[in-house]
C-alpha positions in Angstrom: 0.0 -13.1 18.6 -1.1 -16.8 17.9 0.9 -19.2 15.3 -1.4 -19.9 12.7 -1.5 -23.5 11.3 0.5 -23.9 8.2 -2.1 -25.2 5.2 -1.4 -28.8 3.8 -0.7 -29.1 0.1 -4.3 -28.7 -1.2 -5.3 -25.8 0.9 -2.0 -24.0 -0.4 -2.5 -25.1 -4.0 -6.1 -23.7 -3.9 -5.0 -20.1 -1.9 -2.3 -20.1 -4.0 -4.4 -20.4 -7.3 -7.2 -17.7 -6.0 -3.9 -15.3 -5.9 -3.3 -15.8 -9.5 -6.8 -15.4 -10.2 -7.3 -12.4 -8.3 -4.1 -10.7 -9.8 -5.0 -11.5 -13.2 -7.7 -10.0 -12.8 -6.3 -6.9 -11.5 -4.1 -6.8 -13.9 -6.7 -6.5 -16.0 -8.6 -3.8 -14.7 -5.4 -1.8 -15.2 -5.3 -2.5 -18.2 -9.1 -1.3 -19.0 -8.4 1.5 -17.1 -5.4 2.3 -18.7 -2.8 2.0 -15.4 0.3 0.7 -16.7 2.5 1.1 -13.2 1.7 -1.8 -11.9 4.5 -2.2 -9.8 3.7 0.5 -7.7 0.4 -0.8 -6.8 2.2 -4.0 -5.7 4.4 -2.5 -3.5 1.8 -0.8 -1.5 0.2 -4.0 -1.4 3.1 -5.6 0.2 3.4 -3.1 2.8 0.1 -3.4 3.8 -0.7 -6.9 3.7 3.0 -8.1 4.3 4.3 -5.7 6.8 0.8 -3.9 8.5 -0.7 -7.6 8.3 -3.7 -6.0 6.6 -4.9 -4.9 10.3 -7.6 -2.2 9.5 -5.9 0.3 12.0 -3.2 0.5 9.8 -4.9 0.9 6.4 -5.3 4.7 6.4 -1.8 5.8 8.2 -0.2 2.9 5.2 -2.3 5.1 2.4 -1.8 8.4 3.4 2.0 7.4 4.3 2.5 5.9 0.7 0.4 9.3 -0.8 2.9 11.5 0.9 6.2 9.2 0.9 5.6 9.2 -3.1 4.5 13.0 -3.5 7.5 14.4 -1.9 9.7 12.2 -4.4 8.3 13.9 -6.7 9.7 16.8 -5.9 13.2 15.8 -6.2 13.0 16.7 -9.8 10.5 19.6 -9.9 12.5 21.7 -6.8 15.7 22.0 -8.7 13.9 22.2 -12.2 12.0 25.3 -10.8 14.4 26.8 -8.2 17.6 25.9 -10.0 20.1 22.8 -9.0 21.4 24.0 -5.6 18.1 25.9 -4.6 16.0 23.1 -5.8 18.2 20.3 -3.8 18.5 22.2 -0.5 14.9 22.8 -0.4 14.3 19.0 -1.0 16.9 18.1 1.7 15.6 21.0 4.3 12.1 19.1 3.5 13.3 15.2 4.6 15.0 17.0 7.7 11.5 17.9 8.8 10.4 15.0 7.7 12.7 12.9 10.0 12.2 15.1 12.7 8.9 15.0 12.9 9.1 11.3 12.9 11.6 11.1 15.4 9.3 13.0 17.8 6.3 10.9 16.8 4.0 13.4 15.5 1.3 13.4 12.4 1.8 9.6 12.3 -1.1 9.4 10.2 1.0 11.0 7.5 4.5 10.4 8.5 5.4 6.6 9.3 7.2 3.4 7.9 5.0 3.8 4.2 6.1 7.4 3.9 10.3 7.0 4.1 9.1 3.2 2.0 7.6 5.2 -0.7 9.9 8.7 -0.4 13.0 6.1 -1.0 11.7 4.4 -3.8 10.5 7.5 -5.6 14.1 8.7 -5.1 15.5 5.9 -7.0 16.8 7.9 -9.9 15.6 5.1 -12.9 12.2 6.3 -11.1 13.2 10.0 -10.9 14.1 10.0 -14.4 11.7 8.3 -16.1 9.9 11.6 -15.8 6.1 9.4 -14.9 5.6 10.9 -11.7 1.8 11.5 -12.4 1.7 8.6 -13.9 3.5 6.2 -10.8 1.4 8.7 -8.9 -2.1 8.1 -9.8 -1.0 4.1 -10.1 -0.5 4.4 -6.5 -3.9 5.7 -5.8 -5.9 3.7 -7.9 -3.6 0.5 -6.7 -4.5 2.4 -3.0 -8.0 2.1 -3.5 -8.6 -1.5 -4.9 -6.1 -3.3 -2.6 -7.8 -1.7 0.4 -11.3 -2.4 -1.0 -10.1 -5.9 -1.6 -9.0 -6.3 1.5 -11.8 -4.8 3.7 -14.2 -6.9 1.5 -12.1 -10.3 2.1 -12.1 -9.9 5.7 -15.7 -9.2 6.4 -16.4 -12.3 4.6 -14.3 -14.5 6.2 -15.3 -12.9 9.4 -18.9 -13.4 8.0 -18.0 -16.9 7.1 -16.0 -17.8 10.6 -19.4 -16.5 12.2 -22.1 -18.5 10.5 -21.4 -22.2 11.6 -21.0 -20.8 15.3 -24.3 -19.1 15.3 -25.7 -22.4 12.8 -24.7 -24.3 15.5 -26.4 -22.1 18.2 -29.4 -22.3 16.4 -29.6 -25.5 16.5 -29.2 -25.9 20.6 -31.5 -23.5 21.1 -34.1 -25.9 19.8 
């Protein structure tokens, strides 16, 4: 992996003020479509971007992880409100055994990875547990899912598209 060059002041000042931009904005479009678990969105946005590097390989196994990692919080209050306390609980904790195992051993790594325990542990944090918004947190998480992966996808290809142009510009123009 190369080192990247670090930006000068005005090349940070200006990435930095596009970030501000583009979260306001998405900030606003939660707003207009009424997601107010924000939080949530940002977290998967860190993983991806912050720990996966954004690499498109890793955009489906961080969604699905996060999808599943959340889900099966969830049920940390719905087992034992169903099955009773003890029931409920031993159920839950039979469930993360699997779950561990079958990470252990490698296997459905699509589903079962780093975003999936990130996710899972969060959504067992009992402030989130009880606030009693799992649907809520949970369909913040998708739409949050969605845009930040669309945003992504679409800020690549154009800086791909972007890095591409001067080199075939100036191609163009030897060919002549």
């Amino acid at each position: 992996m190369q080192q990247q060059e670090k930006p000068g002041l005005g090349k940070a000042l200006l990435i930095n003020c596009v970030i501000v931009v583009v979260i306001s904005l998405y900030l606003l479009f939660l707003f207009a479509v009424g997601v107010k678990d924000s939080w949530i969105t940002f977290l998967f946005l860190w993983y991806y971007a912050s720990v996966k590097q954004a690499a498109p390989a890793e955009c489906l196994p961080a969604a699905c992880g996060a999808l599943l990692g959340f889900g099966i919080s969830g049920l940390l209050a719905w087992l034992p409100a169903l099955l009773g306390q003890s029931m409920g609980f031993g159920l839950f904790m039979a469930l993360i055994f699997v779950l561990v195992l079958l990470q252990v051993m490698g296997r459905l790594t699509t589903l079962i990875n780093g975003a999936t325990f990130l996710f899972l542990t969060v959504g067992c944090i009992p402030m989130i547990v009880g606030a009693q918004a799992f649907a809520a947190h949970y369909v913040a998480l998708a739409v949050g899912i969605v845009f930040w992966s669309a945003f992504i996808f679409a800020a690549q290809a154009l800086v791909a598209r972007k890095a591409a142009k001067p080199a075939s510009s100036l191609e163009h123009s030897q060919s002549r």
